[in-house]
N, C-alpha and C positions, 0 to 999 in steps of 0.2 A: 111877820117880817123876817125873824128866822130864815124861814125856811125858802123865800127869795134869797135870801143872803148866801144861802148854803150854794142854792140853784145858780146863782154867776160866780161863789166861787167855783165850784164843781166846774165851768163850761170854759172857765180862764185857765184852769187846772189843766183840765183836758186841751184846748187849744198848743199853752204851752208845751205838754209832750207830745203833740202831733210837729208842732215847730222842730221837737229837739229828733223825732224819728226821720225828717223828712230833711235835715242838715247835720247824716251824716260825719260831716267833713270842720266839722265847726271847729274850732278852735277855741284853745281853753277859756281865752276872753269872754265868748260866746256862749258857752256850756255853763261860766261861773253867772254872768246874765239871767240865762233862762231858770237855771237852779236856783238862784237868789230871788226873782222875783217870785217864784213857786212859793218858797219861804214866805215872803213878804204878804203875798196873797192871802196864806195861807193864816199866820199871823196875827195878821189887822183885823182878817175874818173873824175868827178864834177869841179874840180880844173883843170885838165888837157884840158876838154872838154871850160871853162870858158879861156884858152887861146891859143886854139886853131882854136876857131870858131871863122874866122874872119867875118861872113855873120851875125852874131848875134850885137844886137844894145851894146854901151859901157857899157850902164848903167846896161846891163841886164848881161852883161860879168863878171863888176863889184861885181853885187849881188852872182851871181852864185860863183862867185870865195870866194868870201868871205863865205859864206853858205857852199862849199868846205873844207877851210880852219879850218873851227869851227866842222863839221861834221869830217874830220880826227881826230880833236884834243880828241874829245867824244869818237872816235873809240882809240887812243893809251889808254885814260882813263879806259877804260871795259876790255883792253887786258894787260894794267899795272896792274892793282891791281883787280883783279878778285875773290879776296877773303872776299871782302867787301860786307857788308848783301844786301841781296835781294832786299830788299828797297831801297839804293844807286843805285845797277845797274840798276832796272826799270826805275829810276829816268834819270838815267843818257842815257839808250836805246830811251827812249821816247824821254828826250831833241834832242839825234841825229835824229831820224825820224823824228820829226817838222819840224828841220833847212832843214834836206834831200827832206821832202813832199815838203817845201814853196822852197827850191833850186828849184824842177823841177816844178813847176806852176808858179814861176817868167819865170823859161827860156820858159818853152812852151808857154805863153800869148803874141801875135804877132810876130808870127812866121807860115812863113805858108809852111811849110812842113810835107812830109808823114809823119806819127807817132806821130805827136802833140796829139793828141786823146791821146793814149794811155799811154803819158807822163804825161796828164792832169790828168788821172788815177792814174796813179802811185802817184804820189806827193797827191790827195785826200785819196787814198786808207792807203796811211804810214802815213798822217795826223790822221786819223780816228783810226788806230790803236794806234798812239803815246797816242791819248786824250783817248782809253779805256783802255791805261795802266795807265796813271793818274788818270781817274776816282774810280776805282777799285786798289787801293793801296796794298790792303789785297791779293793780287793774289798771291798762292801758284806759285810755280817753274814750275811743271807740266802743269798749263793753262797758264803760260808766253810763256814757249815751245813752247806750241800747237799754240798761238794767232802770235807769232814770228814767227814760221814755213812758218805757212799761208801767213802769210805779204811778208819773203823774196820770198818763193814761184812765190807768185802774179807778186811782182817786178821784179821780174829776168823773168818772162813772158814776161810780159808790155816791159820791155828793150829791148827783145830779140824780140819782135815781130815790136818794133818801129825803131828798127833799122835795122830790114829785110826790114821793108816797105821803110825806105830809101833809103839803099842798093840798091832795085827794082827799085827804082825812077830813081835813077843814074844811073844804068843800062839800062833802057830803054830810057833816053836823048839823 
C-alpha cells in the first residue's frame, strides 16, 4: 500500500509543477495555491506513510510522522493566506521543503528497499532548492515559478519511479 501511496503522490506532485511551468504568469495567489497544496500532498502522504509502514524502525516512523505533520501545517499556511508578500511565502515554501527533504532522508537512511536511491534524491534535491530559496531572498515570482516547477517536477519523478521500483520488487517475490 506504501508504495501506491507514494505512486499518486509522485503523479499529483508532478501534475502540480507542470500546472506551475505551464502558468507562467500566475500570480502570487496562484503560486501560494499550487505551493501549498504540493505541501499538503506531500504531508498527509508522509503522515499517512509514517503509520502505516509497519517494516520501518519506531524512531524513524516517529520522525517521519512528525516531519508530516509540520509539512501539512506549512501547506494549510500557503493555501490559507496566499495573499501575503512574496517574501513570507518563499519563506514559508522553503521551511516546508527542509522538513519535507529531511522527512525523506530520515526515512530512506537504513532501509533497504527498492527505491531508497531515489528517495535519497528526492529529499537532497528539495533540500537544495529549500536553501536557494533562502539564499536568494530578492527572487522575483517568475524565477520562484521556474526554480518550484523544477523541484516538484523532479519529486513527483523520484516518487513515482521509487515507488514503481517497489511495486516491481513485490511483484516479482
Amino acid at each position: 500500500m506504501s508504495y501506491w501511496l507514494r505512486l499518486i503522490a509522485g503523479i499529483v506532485v508532478a501534475v502540480i509543477g507542470v500546472v506551475a511551468f505551464a502558468w507562467p504568469e500566475a500570480t502570487l495567489r496562484v503560486a501560494a495555491f499550487l505551493f501549498g497544496l504540493n505541501l499538503l500532498v506531500m504531508g498527509v502522504s508522509r503522515t499517512v506513510l509514517a503509520i502505516i509502514s509497519r517494516e520501518t524502525p519506531a524512531l524513524q516512523r516517529i520522525l517521519a510522522g512528525a516531519f508530516g505533520v509540520l509539512v501539512t501545517l506549512v501547506g494549510v499556511l500557503c493555501v490559507q493566506n496566499p495573499t501575503d508578500s512574496l517574501s513570507l511565502l518563499l519563506l514559508i515554501v522553503a521551511i516546508g521543503w527542509i522538513l519535507d527533504g529531511l522527512g525523506e532522508i530520515v526515512v530512506a537512511f537504513g532501509r533497504h528497499e527498492p527505491g531508497v536511491g531515489w528517495r535519497i534524491a528526492l529529499g537532497v534535491f528539495v533540500l537544495l532548492a529549500a536553501i536557494a530559496i533562502l539564499v536568494w531572498p530578492g527572487l522575483g515570482l517568475a524565477t520562484f515559478l521556474l526554480i518550484g516547477a523544477t523541484t516538484l517536477v523532479f519529486a513527483g519523478i523520484c516518487l513515482v519511479v521509487g515507488a514503481i521500483a517497489g511495486l516491481r520488487s513485490r511483484a516479482a517475490a
